[in-house]
C-alpha positions as CSV (number, residue, x, y, z in Angstrom):
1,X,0.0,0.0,0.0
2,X,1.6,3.3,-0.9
3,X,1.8,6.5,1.3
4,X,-1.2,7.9,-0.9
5,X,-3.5,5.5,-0.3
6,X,-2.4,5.0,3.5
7,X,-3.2,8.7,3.5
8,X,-6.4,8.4,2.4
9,X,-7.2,5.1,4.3
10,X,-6.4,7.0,7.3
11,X,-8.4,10.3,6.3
12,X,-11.7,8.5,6.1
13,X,-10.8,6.4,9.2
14,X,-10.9,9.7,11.3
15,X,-13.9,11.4,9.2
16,X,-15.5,7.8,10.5
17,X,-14.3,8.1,14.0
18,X,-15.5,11.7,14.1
19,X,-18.8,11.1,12.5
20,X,-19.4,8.5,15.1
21,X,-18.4,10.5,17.9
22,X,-21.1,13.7,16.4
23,X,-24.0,10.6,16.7
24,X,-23.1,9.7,20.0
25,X,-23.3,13.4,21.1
26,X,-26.4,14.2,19.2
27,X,-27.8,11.1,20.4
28,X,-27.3,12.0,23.9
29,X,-29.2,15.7,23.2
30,X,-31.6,14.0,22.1
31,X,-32.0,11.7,25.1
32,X,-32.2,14.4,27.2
33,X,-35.8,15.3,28.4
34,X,-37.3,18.4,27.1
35,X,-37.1,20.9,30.2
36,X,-33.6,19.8,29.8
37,X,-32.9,21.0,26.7
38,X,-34.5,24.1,27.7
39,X,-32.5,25.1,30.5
40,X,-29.4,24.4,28.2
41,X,-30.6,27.0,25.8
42,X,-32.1,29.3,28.4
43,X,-28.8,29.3,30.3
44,X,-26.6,30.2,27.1
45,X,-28.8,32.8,26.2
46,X,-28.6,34.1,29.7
47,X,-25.7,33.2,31.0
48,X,-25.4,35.6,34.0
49,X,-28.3,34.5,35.4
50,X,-27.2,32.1,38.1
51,X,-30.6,30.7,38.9
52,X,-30.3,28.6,35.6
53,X,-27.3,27.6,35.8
54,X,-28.2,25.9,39.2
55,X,-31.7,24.6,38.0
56,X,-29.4,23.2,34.9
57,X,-26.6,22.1,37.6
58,X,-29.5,20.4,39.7
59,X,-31.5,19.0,36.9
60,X,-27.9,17.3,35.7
61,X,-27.0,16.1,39.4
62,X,-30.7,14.5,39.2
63,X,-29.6,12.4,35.6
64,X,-26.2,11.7,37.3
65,X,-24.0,13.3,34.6
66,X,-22.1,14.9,37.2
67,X,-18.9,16.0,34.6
68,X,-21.6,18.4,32.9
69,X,-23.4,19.3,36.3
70,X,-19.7,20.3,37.8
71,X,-18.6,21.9,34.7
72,X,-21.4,24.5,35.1
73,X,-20.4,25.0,39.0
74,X,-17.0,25.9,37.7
75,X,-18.3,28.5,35.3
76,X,-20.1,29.9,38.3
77,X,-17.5,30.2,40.7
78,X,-15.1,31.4,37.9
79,X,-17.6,34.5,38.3
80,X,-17.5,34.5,42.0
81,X,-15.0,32.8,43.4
82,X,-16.9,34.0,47.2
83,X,-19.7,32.5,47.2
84,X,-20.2,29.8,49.9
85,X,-23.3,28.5,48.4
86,X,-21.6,27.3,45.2
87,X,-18.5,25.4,46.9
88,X,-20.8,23.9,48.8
89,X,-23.0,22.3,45.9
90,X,-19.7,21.6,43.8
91,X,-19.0,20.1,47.3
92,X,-22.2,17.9,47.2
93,X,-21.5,17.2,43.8
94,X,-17.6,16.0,44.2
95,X,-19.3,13.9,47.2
96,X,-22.1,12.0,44.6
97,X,-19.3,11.4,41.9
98,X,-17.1,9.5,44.3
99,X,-14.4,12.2,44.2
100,X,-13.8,12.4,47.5
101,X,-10.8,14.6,47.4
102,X,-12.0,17.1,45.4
103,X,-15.3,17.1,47.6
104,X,-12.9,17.5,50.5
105,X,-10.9,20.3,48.4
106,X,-14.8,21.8,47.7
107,X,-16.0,21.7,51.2
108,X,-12.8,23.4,52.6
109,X,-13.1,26.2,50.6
110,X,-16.6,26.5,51.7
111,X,-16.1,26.6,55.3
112,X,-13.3,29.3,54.6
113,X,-15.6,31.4,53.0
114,X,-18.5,30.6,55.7
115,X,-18.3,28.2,58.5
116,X,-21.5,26.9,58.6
117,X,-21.9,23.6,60.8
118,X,-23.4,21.7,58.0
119,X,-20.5,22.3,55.9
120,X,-18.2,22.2,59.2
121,X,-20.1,18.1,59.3
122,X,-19.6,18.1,56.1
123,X,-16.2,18.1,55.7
124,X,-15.8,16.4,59.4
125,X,-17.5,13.0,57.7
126,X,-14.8,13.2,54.5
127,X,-11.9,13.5,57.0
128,X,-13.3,10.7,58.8
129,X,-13.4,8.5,56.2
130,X,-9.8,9.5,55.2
131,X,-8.7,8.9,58.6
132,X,-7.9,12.6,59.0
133,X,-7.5,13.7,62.4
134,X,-9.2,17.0,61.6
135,X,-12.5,15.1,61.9
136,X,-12.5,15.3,65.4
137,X,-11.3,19.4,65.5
138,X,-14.4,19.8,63.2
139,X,-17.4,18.0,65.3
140,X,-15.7,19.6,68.6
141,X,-15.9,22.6,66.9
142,X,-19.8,22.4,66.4
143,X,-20.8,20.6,69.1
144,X,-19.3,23.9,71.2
145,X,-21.9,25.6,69.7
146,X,-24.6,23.5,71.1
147,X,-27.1,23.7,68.8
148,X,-29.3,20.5,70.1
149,X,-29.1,16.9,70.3
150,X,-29.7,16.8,66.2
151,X,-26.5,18.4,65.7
152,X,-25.0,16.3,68.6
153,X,-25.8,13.1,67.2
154,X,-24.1,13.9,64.2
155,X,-21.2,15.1,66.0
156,X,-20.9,11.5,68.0
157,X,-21.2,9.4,64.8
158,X,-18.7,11.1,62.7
159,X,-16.3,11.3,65.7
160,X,-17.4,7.1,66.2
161,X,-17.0,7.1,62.4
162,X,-13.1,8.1,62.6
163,X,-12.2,5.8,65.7
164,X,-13.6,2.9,63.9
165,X,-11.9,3.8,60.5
166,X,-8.6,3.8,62.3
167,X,-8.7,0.8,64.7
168,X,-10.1,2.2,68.2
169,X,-13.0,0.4,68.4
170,X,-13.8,1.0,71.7
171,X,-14.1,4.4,71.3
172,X,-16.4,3.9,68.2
173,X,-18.3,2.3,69.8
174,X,-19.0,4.7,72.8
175,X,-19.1,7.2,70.3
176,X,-22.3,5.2,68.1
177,X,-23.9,4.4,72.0
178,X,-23.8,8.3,72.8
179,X,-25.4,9.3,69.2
180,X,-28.2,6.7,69.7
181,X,-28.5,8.3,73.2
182,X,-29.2,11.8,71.0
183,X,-31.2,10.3,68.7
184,X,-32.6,6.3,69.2
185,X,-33.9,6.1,65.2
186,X,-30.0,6.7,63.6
187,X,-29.6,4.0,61.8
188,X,-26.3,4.9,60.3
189,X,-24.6,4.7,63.8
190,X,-26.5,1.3,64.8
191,X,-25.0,-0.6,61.6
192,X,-21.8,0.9,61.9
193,X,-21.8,-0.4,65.7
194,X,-23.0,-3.9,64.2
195,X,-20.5,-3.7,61.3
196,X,-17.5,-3.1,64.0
197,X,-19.4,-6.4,66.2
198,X,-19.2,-8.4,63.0
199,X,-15.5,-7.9,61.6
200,X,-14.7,-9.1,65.2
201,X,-16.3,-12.0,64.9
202,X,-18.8,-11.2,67.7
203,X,-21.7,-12.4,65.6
204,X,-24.3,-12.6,68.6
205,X,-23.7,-8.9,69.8
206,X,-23.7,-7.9,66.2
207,X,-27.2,-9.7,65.6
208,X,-28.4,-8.0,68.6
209,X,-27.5,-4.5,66.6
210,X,-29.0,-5.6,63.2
211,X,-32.3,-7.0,65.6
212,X,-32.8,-3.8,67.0
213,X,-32.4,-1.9,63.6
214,X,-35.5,-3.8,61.9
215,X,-37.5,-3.1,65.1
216,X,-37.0,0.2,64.8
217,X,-37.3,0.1,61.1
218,X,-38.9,-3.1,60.1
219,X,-38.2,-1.7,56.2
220,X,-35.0,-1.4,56.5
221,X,-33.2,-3.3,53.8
222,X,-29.6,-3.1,55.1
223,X,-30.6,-4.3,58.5
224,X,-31.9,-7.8,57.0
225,X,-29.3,-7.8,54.6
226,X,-26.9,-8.2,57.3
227,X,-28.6,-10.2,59.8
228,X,-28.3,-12.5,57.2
229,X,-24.5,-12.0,56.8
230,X,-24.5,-12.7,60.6
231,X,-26.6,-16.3,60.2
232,X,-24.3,-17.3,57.3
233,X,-21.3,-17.1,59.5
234,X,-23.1,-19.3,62.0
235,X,-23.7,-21.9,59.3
236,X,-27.4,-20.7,60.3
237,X,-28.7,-21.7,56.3
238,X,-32.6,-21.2,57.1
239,X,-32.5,-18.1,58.9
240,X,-29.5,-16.4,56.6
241,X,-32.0,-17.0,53.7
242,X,-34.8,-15.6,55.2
243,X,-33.3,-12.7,56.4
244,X,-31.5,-12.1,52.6
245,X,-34.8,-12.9,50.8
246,X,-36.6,-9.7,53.3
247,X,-33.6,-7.9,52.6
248,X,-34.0,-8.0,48.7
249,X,-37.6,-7.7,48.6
250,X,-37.2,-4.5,50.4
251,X,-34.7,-3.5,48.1
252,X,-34.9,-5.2,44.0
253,X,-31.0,-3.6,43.5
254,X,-29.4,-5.6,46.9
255,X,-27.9,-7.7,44.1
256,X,-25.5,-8.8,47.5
257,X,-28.4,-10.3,48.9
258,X,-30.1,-12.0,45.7
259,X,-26.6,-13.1,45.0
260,X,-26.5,-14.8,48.7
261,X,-30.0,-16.3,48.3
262,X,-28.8,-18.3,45.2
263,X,-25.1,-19.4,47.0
264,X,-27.1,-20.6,50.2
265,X,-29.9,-22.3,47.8
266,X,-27.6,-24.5,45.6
């Protein structure tokens, strides 16, 4: 094959490649539902007006195409770079797309510009996760202003959250007990308390936890789910598969437990 016609092959290789691409993208337009569409034009033909971009941003976050939803938060803040409002969506955002470092970059910025203790929580729950000491500087921070046992609560389980992330389970745990004393119906810090009672193989305190979650919320899909964990590791067949059957009737996408129900049945 001479250089000409390699030339040419690779010419209408890329017009191919580009055509494609131009379907792909007009194809997604088109999937895109009407109001949509609108508040894409709208928000080009206005594009000062920051009440479309965030009902554009929002209506994005709500489709899950966070890449276009964040790329209109950045045109934003380009604008105004002091607003505490839009950190903290980009923030929110960051958080749903699993970027957890720029979330963490997001939230910090918000709390310079305005220390709000939802943003202060915010942040505190990311560090926790990272096993960031700052976690615990963050909740101290907010439960000093003592703004009720709602705020509390949260304080106590992301403090619990960063103990039991880095190994000091006792602690976690008094941490869960003294958010549940703030606020009995928080699940999040009873199956964190039964996750810790389970890793240590303390299966009959942990189905204790999980027991007490359904009875408090007998529609609670996680709590069955891992009740049934617990009766699996007890070579308890009858009452794992009931517990994993609740748990994916409650919840059609628990693929963990349908996946469980069919190990235990064959």
């Amino acid at each position: 094959m001479n250089k000409i016609v390699v030339l040419i092959f690779l010419l209408s290789v890329i017009a191919c490649n580009n055509t494609t691409k131009e379907k792909k993208l007009n194809n997604k337009q088109t999937a895109l539902p009407e109001a949509v569409k609108s508040l894409m034009q709208l928000s080009k033909q206005f594009p000062d007006s920051v009440g479309l971009h965030l009902r554009l941003v929002n209506a994005m976050d709500s489709l899950g195409d966070y890449p276009k939803a964040l790329h209109e938060m950045d045109l934003m803040i380009q604008k105004d770079s002091g607003n505490f409002g839009l950190w903290f969506k980009k923030a929110e955002l960051k958080t749903a797309a699993k970027d957890t470092i720029g979330a963490i970059h997001a939230y910090s910025k918000a709390v310079s510009i305005y220390a709000s203790p939802d943003a202060q929580l915010a942040l505190a729950n990311l560090y926790a996760e990272t096993k960031d000491r700052r976690s615990l500087i963050l909740c101290s921070q907010v439960a000093d202003l003592r703004m009720g046992r709602t705020y509390q609560a949260h304080c106590d389980f992301i403090s619990a959250v960063y103990f039991a992330r880095t190994g000091n389970y006792t602690k976690a745990i008094q941490g869960f007990n003294q958010c549940i004393l703030n606020n009995y119906t928080y699940m999040e810090a009873y199956m964190e308390k039964g996750f810790i009672f389970y890793d240590n193989k303390q299966l009959d305190d942990a189905i204790k936890v999980f027991q007490t979650v359904i009875t408090i919320k007998n529609n609670y899909p996680d709590g069955y789910y891992w009740l049934g964990k617990c009766f699996e590791a007890k070579k308890d067949r009858p009452s794992a598969i009931e517990n994993y059957e609740k748990a994916f009737s409650l919840d059609p996408q628990l693929h963990e437990a349908e996946t469980a129900i069919k190990r235990l049945k064959n």
